[in-house]
N, C-alpha and C positions, 0 to 999 in steps of 0.2 A: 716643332719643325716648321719651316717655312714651304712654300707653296710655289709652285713655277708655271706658267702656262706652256702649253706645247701642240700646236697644230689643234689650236682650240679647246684643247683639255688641259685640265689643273692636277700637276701632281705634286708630291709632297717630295723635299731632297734635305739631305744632312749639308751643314757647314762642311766648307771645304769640296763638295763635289763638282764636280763638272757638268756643262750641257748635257754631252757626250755620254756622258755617265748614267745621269738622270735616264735621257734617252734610251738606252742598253737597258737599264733596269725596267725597265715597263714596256721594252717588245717594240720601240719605235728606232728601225732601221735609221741612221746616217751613215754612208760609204765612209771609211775610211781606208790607208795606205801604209801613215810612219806610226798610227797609233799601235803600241805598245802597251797592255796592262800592267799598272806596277812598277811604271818609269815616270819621270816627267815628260809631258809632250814637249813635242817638237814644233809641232804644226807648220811639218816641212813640205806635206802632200798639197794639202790647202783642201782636199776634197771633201772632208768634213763641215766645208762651212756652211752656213743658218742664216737665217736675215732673223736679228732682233727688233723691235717695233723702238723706232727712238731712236736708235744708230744711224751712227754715219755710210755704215757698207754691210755687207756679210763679216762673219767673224768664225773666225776655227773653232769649234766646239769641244773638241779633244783640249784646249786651253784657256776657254773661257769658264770663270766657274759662275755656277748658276746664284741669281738673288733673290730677294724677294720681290713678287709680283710681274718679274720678268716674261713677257711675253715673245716667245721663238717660234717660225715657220723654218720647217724642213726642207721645204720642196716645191717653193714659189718660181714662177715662170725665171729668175732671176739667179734664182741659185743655180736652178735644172741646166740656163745656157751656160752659167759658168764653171758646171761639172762638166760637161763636155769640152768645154775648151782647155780645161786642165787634163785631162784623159786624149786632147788631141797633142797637147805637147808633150806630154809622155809619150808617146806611141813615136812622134817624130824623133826620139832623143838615141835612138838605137836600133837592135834588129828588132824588133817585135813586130814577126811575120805571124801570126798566129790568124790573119781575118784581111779580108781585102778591102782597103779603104778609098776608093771613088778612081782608082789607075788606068789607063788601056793594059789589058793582058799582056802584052809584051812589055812595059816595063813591071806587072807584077813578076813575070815568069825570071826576068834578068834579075830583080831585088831578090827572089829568092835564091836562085845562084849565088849570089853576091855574100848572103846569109849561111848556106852550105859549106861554103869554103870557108868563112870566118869560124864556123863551129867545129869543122876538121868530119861530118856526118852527115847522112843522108836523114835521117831523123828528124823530125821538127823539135823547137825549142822543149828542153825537160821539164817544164812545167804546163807543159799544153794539156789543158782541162782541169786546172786547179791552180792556176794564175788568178791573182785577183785582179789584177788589171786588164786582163781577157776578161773577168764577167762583170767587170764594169763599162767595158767598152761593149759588150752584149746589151748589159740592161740598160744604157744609155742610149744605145743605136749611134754609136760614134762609125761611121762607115764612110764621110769625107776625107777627103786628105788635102787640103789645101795650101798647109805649109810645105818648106822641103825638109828631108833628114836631114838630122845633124850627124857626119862620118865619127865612125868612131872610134875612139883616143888609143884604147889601148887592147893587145892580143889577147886572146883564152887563156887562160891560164889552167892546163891543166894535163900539167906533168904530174903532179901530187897525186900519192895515189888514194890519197881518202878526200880533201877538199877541192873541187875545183871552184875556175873563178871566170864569168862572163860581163865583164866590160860593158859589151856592147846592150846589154839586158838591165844593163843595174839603173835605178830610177832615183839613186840618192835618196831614198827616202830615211835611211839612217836607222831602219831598224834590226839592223847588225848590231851597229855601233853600239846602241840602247843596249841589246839583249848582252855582249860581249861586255861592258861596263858596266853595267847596274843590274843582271839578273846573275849571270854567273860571273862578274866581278873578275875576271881575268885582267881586263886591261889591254887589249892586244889591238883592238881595233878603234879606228879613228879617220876624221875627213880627211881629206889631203889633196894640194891646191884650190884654185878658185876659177870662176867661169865655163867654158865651153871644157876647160880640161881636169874639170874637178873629180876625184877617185876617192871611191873607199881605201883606205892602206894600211898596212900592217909594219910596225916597229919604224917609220919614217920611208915608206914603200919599198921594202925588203918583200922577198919571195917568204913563202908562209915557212919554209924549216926551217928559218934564222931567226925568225922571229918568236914573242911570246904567245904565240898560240898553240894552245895545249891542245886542239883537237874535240873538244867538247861537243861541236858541232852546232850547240845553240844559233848560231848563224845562219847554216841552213834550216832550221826548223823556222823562224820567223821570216824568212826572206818573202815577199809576196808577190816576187816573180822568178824567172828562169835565173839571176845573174850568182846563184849560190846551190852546187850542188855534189850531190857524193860522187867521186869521180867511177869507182867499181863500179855502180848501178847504173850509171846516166842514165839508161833508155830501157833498163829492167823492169819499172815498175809504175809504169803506168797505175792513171785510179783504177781504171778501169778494170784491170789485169789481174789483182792481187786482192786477197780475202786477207781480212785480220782479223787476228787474235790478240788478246790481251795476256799481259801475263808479267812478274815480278824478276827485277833483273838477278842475274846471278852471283854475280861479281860480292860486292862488300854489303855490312850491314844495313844502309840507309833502305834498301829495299824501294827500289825507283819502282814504277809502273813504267811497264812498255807497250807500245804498238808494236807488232811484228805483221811486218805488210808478205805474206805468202805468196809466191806464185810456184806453180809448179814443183808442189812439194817441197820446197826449201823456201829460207828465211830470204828476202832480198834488199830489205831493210828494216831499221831498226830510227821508232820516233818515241818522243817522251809523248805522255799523254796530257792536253792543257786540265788544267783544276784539277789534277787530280794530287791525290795523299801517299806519299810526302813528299815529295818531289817539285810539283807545279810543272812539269814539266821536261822540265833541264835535265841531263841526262850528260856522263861523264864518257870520254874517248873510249872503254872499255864496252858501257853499256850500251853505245849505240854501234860502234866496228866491231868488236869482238866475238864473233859470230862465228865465223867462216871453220874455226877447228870441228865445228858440226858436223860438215861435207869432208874434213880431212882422208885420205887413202890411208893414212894412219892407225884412223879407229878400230879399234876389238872388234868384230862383228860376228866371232862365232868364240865359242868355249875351248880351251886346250888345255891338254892334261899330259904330264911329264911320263915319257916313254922311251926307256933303252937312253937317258940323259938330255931329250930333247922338247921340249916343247912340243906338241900335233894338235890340229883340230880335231874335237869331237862332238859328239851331240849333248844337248843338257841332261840329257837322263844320264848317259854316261859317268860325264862330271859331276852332276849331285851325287849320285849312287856312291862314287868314290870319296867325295868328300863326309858323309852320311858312315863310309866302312869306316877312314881313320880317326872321325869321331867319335864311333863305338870304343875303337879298337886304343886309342888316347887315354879315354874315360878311366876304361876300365883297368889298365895297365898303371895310368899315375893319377887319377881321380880328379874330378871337373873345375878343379881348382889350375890346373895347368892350362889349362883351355882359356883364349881371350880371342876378343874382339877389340881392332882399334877403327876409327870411321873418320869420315871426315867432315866437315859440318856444312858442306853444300849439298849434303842431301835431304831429302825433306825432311818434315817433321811426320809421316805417315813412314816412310823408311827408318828412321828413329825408332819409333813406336814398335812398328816388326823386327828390329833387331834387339833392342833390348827386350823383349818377351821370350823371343825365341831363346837367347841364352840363360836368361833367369829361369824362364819357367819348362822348358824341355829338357838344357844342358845341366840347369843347374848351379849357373854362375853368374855373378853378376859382372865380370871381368870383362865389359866394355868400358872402355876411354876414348877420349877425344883431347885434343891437345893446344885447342885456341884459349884463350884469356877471356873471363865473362867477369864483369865489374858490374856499377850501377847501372843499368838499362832505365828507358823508360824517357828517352829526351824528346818536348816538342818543341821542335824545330821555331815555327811562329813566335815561342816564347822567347828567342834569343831578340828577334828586335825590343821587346819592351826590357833585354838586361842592361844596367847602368857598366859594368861590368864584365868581361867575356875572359876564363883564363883554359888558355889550352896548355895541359900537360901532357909531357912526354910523348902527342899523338903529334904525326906529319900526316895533318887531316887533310892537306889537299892531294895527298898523294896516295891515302887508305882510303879517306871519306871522300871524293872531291865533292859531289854534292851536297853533304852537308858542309861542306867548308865553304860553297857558295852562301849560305845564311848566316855564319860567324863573317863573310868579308858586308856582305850588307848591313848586318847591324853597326860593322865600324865603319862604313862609309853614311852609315844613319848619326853616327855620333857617340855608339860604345867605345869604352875602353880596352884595347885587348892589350891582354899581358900573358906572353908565351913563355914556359918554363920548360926550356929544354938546355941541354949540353949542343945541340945541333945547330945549325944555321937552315933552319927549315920553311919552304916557303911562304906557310901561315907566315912568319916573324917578319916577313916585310909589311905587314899590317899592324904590329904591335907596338902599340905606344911604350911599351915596358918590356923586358927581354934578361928573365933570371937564369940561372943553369940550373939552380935547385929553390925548393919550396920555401927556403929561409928568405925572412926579409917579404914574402906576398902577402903576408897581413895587412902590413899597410899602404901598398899598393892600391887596393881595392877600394873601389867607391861604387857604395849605397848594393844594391840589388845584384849578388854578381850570381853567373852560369859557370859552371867548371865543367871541363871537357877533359877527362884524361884517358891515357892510354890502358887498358885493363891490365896493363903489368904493369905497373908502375903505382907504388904505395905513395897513397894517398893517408896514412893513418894520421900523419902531423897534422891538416889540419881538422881534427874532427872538435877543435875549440875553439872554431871560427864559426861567428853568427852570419847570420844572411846568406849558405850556401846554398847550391843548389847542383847537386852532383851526379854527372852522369858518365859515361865509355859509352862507346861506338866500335861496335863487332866489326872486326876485321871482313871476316867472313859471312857471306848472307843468312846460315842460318844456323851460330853460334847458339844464340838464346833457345831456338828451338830443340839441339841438343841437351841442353841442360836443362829444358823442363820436357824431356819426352824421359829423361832416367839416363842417360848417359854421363858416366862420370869424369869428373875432371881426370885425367893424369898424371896427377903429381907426383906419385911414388910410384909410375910406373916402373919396371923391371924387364923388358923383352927376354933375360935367359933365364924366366919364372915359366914361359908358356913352351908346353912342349907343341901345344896346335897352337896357331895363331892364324887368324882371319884379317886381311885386310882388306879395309872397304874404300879405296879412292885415296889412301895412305900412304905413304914412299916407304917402305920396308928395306933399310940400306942395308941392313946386316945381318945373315941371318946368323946365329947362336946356336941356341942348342933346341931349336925348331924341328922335332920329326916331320910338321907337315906343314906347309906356309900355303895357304889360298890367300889370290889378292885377284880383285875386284875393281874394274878400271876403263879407263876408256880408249889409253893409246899401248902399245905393247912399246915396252921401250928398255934403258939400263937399269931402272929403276922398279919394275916386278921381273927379270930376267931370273932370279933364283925361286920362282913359284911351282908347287908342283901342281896345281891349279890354276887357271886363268881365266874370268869370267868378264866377258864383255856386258857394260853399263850403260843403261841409258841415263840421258840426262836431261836434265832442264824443260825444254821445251818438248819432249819426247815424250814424257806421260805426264797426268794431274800430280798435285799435291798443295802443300801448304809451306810457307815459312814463317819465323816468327824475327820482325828486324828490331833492330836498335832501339825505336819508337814502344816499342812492346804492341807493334801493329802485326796479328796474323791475315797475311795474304795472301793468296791463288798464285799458282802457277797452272800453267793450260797448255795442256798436249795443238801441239801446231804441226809437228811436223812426225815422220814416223825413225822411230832409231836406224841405227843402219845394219844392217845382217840378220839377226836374233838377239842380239842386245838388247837386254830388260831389265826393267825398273828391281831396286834391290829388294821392293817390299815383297815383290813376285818371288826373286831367288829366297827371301827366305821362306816364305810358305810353302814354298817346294822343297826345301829343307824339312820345314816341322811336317812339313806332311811323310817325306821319308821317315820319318822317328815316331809317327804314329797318331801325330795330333792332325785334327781335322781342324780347319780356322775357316769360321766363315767368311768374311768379311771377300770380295772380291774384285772388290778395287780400291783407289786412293779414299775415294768418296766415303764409301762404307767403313774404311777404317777408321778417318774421323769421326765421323756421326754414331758409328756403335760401340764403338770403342773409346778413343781418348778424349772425349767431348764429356763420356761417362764416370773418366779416373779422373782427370784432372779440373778440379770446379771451377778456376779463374774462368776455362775456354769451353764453360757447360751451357752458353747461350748462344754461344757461335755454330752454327751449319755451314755449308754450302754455300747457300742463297745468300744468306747476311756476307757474304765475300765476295760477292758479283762484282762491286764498284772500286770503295776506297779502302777495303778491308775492313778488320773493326778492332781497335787499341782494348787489348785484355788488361784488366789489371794482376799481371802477374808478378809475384813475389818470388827471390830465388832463397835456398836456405845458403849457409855461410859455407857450405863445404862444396855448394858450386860455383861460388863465388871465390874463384882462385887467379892465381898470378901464374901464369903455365910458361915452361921451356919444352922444346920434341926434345925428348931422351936419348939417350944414347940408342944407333941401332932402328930409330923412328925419324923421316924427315918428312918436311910439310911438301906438297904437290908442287912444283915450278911451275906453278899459273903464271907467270910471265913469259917465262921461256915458250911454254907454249903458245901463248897469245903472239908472239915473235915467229913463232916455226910457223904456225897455222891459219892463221890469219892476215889476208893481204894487207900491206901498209902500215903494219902495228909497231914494227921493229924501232923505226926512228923515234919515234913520240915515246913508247916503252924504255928503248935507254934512255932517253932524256930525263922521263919522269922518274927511272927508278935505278937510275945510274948505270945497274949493270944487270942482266937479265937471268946472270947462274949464280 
């Protein structure tokens, strides 16, 4: 390794790194603005620059790379004036009223008026107190004003009800651009004109619904002033205001980490978490809007039980009690064989674990299913840049995975090969160099080291006589894999007119058969459990602990944020108060204990993992499935999957446009 000097100290840096870099790694502050991790710089801010000894001027360090013997100063009286004067023509270039810089009070008092009415709020700019150009203008002592403003070009923008768009705030630094083009590879965003009237723009300066922006939001997560924000929250969530929690998105298998920024007992937004596993960050239209069906007036919040033909609320003792009689009364009349449970694989792996015990070991059965598709698991994501090769079958990853479909479009804008085999026109296959309907003919296709990504229904046996694979699926659902290794069975041969009880947990029950008794378990009372003689309201997600297990074969934390709504309870609760009606005492007393005393104890891939080892990035198991949960699944006759879109359209503000879009139609 070679050696670099820095403000009189000698560090050591790899080929290829940057000043900037250097610097970051060893604790040595440079401001920067358009810098992006994981992009190419720009060195549009200029604020990163350094005086090297030998040069002709200052140089951006974000795009200089370091040599050997190279001697840099950070913070010479020279650089210091010319961070300030970069920091004074940003401040001139729009509103950025945030600090008063050398005015008589009366034209500060009219500029903010002036500001007020551009913003359509009495509020100050949405990024006040976590602007980095406000604490750079802080740690500089930029408080002159010398030059005049530049007016500005263009209005708010913000009819949208998830994106809005501030003109007058945006500093061109182009770290939009970067993150919308090379981190999550959409494409949507780009410069547009030149001079005094130069704009970020979308599709040739189209309004954002016509355009290809999918909603991701990556854009306001790097933005590093006001001119990019959520329109629902503007002025909700303050730093100041709101406590976070961490916790693993819902939605599909990639299993994102999130920030949930809390104020007042509800969610008021949703960030990805930087470095963090597996994600990096980025976060899909779903996992950062799709929240709001939390607070919906719609939710279950108490128990009902079928009276004189109708539905009524009751208490839970009520409800178990009865469901506890026509379980006796089932058993014994057609034997525990008639008796099932079907679930659904967004519940944790601690809810897993409590349902299938309780029916094996209480009822007697083991006639729990699940009904999602589990293939090869186990993909790291990192490893598709270094594939020669990328071939995605039968999955429409940007529209099940989109975050992992963000790492298949970088490696092909890194220089893989993607070869999509579908009958569809799916929007992976605008990336694909190659574009079969079926598997015949991809042998030779492939070149050197390939990744295959297929859809977990869809046979893959042809090619198991091809060298150099490396084969993985991507759960639909966040916590597919963790069904299937908590004991819950695939359903392939299910029969719904087998059960004369049947249980649903979070399941669409369309039909009912020759069911004497249907309990369904859920969160909105709708057409879809309307034939229940049971109804139990469900917490979810963010409402108590538990665990998932995603696509990665990563087990991770989910963390109670928020409290359910009514009496609505985690399902690992209803069943324990089930075995506990039937006689079994269970210790375990919350999510925590169940893992740690229990399935940490059965299952030995996940017998070093606790609690604590899951605080952070989680911890990748090496988990094996056997071949008979390893299935290609259909919902059967009489069984349909939950309308998670539809809901996310009913429930949540702003979702409807971007959801048909992405998923054509929502029923």
């Amino acid at each position: 390794m070679s050696t670099i000097q820095i403000n009189g100290h000698t560090y050591e840096f790899e080929a290829g790194e940057t000043i900037l870099e250097v610097a970051r790694r060893n604790g040595i502050y440079i401001p920067t603005l358009c810098y992006l991790k994981d992009t190419t710089p720009t060195g549009a801010c200029r604020m990163c620059i350094v005086d090297v000894e030998g040069g002709r001027g200052p140089v951006a360090s974000c795009s200089t790379p370091a040599s050997a013997k190279m001697e840099v100063h950070t913070n010479t009286k020279r650089i210091l004036a010319a961070r300030k004067q970069i920091i004074e023509f940003l401040f001139i270039s729009g509103n950025h009223n945030c600090a008063i810089r050398g005015v008589y009070p009366q034209e500060w008092t009219d500029y903010q008026q002036d500001v007020k009415e551009y913003d359509k709020a009495e509020d100050i700019c949405v990024a006040y107190g976590q602007c980095e150009l406000q604490a750079l203008a802080y740690r500089y002592q930029v408080t002159e004003r010398t030059l005049d403003r530049i007016p500005t070009q263009y209005p708010l923008e913000e009819e949208n009800s998830l994106i809005g768009r501030d003109f007058s705030r945006c500093i061109l630094c182009g770290k939009c651009v970067q993150a919308c083009n090379n981190i999550q590879v959409n494409n949507a965003i780009s410069y547009g004109y030149r001079g005094n009237i130069a704009k970020i723009v979308v599709k040739g300066d189209l309004d954002l619904p016509v355009s290809d922006c999918v909603y991701c939001g990556e854009c306001i997560e790097v933005c590093p002033v006001g001119a990019l924000f959520e329109t629902k929250n503007r002025y909700d969530s303050r730093k100041w205001e709101v406590e976070h929690i961490r916790t693993t998105c819902y939605y599909c298998g990639v299993g994102c980490q999130l920030d949930l920024h809390i104020k007042d007992g509800k969610i008021v937004k949703v960030k990805g978490i930087e470095n963090s596993e597996p994600n990096q960050r980025r976060l899909c239209y779903k996992g950062r809007f799709g929240y709001d069906f939390l607070n919906s007036p719609k939710r279950l919040t108490q128990p009902k039980i079928r009276k004189n033909g109708s539905l009524v609320e009751s208490s839970w003792d009520e409800a178990l009690d009865l469901i506890i009689s026509k379980l006796k009364d089932i058993k014994q009349k057609h034997g525990a064989n008639s008796i099932g449970c079907v679930v659904s694989p967004k519940n944790t792996n601690e809810d897993h674990f409590q349902t299938q015990k309780f029916f094996k070991s209480v009822i007697a059965t083991d006639n729990v299913f699940h009904f999602e598709s589990v293939a090869q698991i186990g993909i790291a994501y990192p490893e598709l840049a270094k594939a020669a090769s990328i071939v995605i079958v039968g999955s429409d990853i940007t529209r099940e995975n989109p975050v992992a479909a963000t790492y298949v479009k970088q490696a092909v804008k890194s220089g893989a090969k993607l070869i999509v085999v579908d009958t569809r026109d799916t929007q992976i296959s605008k990336f694909a160099a190659v574009h079969l309907n079926n598997l015949e003919g991809l042998e030779k296709e492939i070149d050197g080291e390939t990744i295959i990504i297929h859809d977990p229904a869809y046979d893959i046996s042809g090619l198991k006589n091809i060298t150099k694979l490396e084969t993985h699926s991507l759960n639909k659902q966040n916590n597919t894999l963790g069904a299937a290794v908590m004991g819950i069975k695939a359903g392939v041969d299910f029969d719904i007119s087998k059960y004369k009880f049947l249980y649903s947990m979070g399941v669409s029950v369309t039909e009912r058969s020759s069911q004497e008794f249907l309990v369904v378990q859920d969160l909105f009372a709708d057409e879809s459990n309307e034939n229940a003689d049971v109804l139990l309201p469900a917490a979810v997600w963010v409402e108590y602990d538990g665990t998932y297990i995603s696509s990665d074969n990563r087990v991770n934390r989910i963390r109670k944020a928020v409290d359910p709504p009514g009496s609505a309870k985690p399902t690992w609760w209803i069943v324990k108060e089930l075995a506990k009606r039937m006689g079994q005492s269970w210790d375990a007393e919350d999510s925590q204990s169940i893992w740690e005393q229990e399935i940490i104890t059965k299952y030995p891939s996940l017998s070093s993992i606790d609690y604590d080892s899951l605080n952070n990035d989680g911890v990748v198991a090496d988990i094996k499935l056997d071949s008979q949960s390893i299935q290609p699944l259909i919902y059967p006759a009489g069984i349909g999957q939950a309308n998670y879109n539809k809901y996310l359209c009913e429930q949540s503000d702003g979702l409807e446009e971007i959801t048909t879009r992405m998923f054509d139609e929502v029923e």
